[in-house]
Structures are given as C-alpha cells and as structure tokens.
N, CA, C and O atoms as a GROMACS GRO file, in nm:
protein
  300
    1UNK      N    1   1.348  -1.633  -0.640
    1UNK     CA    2   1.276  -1.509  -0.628
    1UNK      C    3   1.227  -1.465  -0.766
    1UNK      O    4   1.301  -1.453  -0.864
    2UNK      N    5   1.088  -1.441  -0.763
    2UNK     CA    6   1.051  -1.399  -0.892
    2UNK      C    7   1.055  -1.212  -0.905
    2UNK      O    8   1.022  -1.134  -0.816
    3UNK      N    9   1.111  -1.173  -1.056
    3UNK     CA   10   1.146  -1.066  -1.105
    3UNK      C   11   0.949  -1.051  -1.124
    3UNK      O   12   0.849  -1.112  -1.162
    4UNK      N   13   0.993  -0.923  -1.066
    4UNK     CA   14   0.828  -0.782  -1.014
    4UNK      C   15   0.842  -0.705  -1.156
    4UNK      O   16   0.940  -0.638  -1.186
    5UNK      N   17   0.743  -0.723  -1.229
    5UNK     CA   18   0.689  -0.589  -1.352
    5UNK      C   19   0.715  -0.500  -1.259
    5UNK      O   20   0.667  -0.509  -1.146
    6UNK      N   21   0.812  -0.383  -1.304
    6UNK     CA   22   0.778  -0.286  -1.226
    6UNK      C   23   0.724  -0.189  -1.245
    6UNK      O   24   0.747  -0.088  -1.177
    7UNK      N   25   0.649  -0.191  -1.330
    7UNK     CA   26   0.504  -0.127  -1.386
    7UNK      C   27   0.361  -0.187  -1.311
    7UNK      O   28   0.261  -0.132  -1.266
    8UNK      N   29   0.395  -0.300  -1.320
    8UNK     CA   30   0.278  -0.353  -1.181
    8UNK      C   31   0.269  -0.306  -1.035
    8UNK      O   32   0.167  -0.298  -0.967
    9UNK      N   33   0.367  -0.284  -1.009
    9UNK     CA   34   0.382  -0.287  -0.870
    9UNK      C   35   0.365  -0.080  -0.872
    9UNK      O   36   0.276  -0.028  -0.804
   10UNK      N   37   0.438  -0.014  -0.936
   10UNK     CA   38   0.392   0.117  -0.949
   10UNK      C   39   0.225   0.168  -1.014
   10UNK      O   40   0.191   0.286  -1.014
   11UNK      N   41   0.152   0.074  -1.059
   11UNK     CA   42   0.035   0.088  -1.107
   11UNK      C   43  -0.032   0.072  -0.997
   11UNK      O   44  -0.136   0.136  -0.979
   12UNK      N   45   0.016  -0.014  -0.909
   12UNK     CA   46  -0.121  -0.065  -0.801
   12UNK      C   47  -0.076   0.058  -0.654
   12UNK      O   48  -0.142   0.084  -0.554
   13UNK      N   49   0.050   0.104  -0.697
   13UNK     CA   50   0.081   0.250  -0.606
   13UNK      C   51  -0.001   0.343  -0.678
   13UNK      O   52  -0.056   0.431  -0.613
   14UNK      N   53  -0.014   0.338  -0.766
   14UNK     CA   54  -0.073   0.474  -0.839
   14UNK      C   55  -0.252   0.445  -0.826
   14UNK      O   56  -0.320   0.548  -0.840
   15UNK      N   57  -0.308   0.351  -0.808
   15UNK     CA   58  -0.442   0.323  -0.771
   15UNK      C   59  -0.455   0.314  -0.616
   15UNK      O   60  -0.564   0.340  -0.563
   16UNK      N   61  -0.368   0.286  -0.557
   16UNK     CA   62  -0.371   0.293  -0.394
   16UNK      C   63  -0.393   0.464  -0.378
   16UNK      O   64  -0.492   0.526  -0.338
   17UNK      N   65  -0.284   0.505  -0.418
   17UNK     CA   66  -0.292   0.678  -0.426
   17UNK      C   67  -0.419   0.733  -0.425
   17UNK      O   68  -0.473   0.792  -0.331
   18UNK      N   69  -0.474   0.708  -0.556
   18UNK     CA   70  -0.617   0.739  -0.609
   18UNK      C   71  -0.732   0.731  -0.504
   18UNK      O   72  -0.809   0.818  -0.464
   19UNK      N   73  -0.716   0.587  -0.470
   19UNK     CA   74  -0.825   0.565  -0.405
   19UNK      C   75  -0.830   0.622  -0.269
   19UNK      O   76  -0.928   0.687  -0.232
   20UNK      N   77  -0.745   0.603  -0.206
   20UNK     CA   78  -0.679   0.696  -0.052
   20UNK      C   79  -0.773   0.832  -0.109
   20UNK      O   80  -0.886   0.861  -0.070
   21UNK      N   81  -0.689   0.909  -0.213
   21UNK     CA   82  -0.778   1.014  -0.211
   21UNK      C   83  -0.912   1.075  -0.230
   21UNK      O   84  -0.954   1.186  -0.198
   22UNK      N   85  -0.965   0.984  -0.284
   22UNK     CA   86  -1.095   0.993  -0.308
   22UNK      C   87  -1.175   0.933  -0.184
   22UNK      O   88  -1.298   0.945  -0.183
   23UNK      N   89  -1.117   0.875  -0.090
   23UNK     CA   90  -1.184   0.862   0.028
   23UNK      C   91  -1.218   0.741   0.010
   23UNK      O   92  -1.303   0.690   0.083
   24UNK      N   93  -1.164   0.677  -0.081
   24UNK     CA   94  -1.201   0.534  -0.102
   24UNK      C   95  -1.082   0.390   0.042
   24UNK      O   96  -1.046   0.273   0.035
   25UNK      N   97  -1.075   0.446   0.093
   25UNK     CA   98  -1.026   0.357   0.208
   25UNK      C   99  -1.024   0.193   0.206
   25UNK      O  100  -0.942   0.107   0.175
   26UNK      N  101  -1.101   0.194   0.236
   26UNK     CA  102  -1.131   0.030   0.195
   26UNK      C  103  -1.118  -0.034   0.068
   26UNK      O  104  -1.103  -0.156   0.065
   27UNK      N  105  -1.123   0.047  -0.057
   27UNK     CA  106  -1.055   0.017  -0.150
   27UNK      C  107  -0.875  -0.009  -0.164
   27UNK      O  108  -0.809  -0.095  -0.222
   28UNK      N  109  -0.839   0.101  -0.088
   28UNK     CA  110  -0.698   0.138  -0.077
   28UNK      C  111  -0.641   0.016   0.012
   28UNK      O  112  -0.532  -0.033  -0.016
   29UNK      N  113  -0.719  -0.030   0.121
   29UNK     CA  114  -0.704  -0.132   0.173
   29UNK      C  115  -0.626  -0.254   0.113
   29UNK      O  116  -0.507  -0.274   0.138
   30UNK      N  117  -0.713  -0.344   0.022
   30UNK     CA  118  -0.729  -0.403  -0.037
   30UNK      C  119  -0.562  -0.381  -0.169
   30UNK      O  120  -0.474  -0.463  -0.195
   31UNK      N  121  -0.576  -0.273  -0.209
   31UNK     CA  122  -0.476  -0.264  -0.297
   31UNK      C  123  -0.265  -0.241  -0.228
   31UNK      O  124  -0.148  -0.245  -0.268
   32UNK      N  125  -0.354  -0.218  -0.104
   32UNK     CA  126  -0.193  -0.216   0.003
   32UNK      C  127  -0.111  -0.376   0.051
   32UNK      O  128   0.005  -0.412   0.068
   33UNK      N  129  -0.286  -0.455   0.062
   33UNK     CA  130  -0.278  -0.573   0.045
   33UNK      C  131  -0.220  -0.638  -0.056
   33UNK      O  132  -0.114  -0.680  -0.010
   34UNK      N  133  -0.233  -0.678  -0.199
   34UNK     CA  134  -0.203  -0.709  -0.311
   34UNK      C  135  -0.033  -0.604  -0.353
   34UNK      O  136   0.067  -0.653  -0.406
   35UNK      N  137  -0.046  -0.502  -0.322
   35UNK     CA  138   0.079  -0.452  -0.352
   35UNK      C  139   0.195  -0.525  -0.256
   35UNK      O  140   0.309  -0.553  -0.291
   36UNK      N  141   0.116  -0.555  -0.084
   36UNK     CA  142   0.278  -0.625   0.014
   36UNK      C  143   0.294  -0.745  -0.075
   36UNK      O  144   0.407  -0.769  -0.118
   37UNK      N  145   0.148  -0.858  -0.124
   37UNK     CA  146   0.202  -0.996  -0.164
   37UNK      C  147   0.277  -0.981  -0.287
   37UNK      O  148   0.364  -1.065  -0.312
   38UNK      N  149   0.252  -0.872  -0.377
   38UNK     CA  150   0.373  -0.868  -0.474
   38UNK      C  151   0.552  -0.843  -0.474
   38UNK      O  152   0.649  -0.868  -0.546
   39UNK      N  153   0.518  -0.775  -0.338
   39UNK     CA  154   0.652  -0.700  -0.322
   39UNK      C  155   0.746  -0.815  -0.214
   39UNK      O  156   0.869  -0.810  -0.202
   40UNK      N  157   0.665  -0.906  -0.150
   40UNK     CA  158   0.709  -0.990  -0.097
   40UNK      C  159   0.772  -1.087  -0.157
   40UNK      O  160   0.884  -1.118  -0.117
   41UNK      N  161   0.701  -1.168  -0.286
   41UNK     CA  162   0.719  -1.247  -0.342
   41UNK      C  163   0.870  -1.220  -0.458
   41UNK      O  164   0.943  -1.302  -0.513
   42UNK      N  165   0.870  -1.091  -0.459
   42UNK     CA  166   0.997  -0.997  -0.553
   42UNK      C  167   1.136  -0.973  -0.451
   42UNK      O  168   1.248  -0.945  -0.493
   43UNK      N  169   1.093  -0.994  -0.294
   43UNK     CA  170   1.159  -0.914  -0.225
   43UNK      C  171   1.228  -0.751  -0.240
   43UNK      O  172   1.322  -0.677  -0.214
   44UNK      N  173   1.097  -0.765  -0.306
   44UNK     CA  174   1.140  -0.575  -0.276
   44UNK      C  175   1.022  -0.516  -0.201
   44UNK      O  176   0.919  -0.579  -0.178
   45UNK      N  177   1.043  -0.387  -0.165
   45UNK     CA  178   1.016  -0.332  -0.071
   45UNK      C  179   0.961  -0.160  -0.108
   45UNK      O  180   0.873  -0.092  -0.055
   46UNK      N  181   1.030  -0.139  -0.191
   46UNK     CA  182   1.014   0.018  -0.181
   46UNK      C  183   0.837   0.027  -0.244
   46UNK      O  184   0.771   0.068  -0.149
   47UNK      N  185   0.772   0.009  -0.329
   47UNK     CA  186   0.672   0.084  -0.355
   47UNK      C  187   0.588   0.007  -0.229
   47UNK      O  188   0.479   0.059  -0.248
   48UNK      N  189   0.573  -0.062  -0.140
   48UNK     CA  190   0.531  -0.073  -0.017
   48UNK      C  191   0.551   0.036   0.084
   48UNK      O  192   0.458   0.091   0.144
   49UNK      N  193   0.734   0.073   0.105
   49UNK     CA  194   0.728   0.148   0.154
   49UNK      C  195   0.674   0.334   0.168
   49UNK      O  196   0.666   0.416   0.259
   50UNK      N  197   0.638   0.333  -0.032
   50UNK     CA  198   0.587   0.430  -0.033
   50UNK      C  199   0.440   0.446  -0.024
   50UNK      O  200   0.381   0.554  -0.014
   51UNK      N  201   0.392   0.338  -0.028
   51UNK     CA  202   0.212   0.314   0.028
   51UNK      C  203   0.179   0.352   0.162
   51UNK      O  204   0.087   0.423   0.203
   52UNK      N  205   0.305   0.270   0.244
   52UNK     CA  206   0.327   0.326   0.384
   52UNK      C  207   0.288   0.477   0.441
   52UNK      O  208   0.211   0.533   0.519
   53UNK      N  209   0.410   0.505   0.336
   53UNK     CA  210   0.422   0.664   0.377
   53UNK      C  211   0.299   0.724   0.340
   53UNK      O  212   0.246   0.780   0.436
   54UNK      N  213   0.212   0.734   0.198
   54UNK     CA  214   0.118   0.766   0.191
   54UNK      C  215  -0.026   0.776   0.261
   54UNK      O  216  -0.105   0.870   0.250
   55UNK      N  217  -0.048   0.638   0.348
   55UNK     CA  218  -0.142   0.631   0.424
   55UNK      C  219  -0.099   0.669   0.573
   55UNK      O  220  -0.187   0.639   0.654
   56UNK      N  221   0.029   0.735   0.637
   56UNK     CA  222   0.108   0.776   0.710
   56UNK      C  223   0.092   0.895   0.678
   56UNK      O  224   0.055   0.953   0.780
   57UNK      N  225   0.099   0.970   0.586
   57UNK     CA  226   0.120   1.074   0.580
   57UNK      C  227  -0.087   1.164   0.577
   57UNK      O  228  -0.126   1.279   0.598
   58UNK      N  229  -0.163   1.029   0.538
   58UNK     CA  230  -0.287   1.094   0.515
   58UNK      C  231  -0.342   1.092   0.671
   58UNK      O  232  -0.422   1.163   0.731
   59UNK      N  233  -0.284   1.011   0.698
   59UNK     CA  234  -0.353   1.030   0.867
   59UNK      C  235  -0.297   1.078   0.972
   59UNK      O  236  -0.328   1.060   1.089
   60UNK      N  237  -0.159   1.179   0.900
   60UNK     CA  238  -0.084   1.259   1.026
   60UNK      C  239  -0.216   1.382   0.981
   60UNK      O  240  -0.250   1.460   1.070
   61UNK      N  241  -0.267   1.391   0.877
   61UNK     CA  242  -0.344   1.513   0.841
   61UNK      C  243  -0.488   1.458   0.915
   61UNK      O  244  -0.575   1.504   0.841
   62UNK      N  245  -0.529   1.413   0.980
   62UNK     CA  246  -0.660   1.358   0.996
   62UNK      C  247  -0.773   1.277   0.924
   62UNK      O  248  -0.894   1.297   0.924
   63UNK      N  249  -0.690   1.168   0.853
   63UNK     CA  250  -0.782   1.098   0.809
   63UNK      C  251  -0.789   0.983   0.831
   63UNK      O  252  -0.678   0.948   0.871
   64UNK      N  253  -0.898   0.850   0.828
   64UNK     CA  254  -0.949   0.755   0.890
   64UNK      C  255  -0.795   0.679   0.812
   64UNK      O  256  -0.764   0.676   0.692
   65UNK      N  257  -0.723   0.627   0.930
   65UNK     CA  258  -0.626   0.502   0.910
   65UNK      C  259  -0.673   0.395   0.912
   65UNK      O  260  -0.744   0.334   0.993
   66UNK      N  261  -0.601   0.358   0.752
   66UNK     CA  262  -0.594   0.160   0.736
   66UNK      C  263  -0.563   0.082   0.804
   66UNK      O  264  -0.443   0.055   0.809
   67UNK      N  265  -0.666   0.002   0.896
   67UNK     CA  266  -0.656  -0.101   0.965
   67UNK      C  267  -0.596  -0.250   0.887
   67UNK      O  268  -0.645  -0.345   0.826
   68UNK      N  269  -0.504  -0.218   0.917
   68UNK     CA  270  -0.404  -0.336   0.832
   68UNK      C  271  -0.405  -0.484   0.914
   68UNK      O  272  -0.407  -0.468   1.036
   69UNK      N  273  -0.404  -0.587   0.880
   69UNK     CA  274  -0.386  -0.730   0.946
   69UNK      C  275  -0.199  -0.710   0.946
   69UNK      O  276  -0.128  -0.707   1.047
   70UNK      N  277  -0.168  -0.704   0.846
   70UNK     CA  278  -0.001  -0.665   0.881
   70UNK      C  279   0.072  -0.616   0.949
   70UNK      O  280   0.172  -0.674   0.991
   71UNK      N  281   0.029  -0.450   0.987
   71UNK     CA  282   0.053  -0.390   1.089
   71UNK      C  283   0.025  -0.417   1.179
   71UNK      O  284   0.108  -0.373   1.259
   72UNK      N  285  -0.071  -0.485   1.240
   72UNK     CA  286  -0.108  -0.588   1.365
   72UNK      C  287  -0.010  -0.647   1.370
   72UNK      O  288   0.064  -0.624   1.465
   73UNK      N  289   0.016  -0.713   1.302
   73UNK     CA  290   0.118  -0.846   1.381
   73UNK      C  291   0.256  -0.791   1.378
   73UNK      O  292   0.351  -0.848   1.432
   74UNK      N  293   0.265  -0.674   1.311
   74UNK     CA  294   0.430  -0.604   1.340
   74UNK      C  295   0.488  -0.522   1.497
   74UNK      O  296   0.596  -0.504   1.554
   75UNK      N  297   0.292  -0.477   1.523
   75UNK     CA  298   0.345  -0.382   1.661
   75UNK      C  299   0.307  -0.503   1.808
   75UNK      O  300   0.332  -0.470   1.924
   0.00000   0.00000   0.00000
C-alpha cells in the first residue's frame, strides 16, 4: 500500500469544494474522481468521505447532483 501526501489528497478536497461552489459541477466531478483513485490506492477513505458529504450535503439544499460511475455500481 502506498503512503497518500496528505496534503494531496486535502488539496484536491479543497478544489472539489471550490469548484462544487462555484457551480462548477463537472469540474468537481472529475476531481471526486482522482481524489477516490488516490484514496483507494492509500486505502484510506476519509477525505472521500468528506467529498461525499459535501456533494450530499449540496444537493440536500437543491443543487444539480454528481452523477458518479461509482455510485452506480454501489446502489
């Protein structure tokens, strides 16, 4: 198992953030993407799980949810 910068993996939370808010979606996409293959490859989990919550939490408020290929194959 390879050891995660964990400055990487909180940087690409902190640009997922960004972009979510700025309405950049499909950007955010993309960076939820690259944040699971890092966190996979580390086996860790948490700044995934807080991407989660973030795009969870933007679309309990009404906003367009990330159509994830991941979340597909989980439900």
């Amino acid at each position: 198992m390879r050891q995660l910068s964990p400055s990487l993996d909180r940087s690409i939370l902190g640009a997922l953030e960004a972009a979510y808010s700025a309405g950049r979606s499909d950007v955010a996409e993309h960076l939820l993407c690259a944040l699971e293959c890092l966190c996979d490859e580390a086996g860790e989990t948490t700044a995934v799980d807080e991407a989660y919550r973030i795009v969870c939490s933007d679309h309990s408020r009404g906003s367009k949810r990330l159509w994830h290929s991941r979340h597909d194959l989980k439900t």
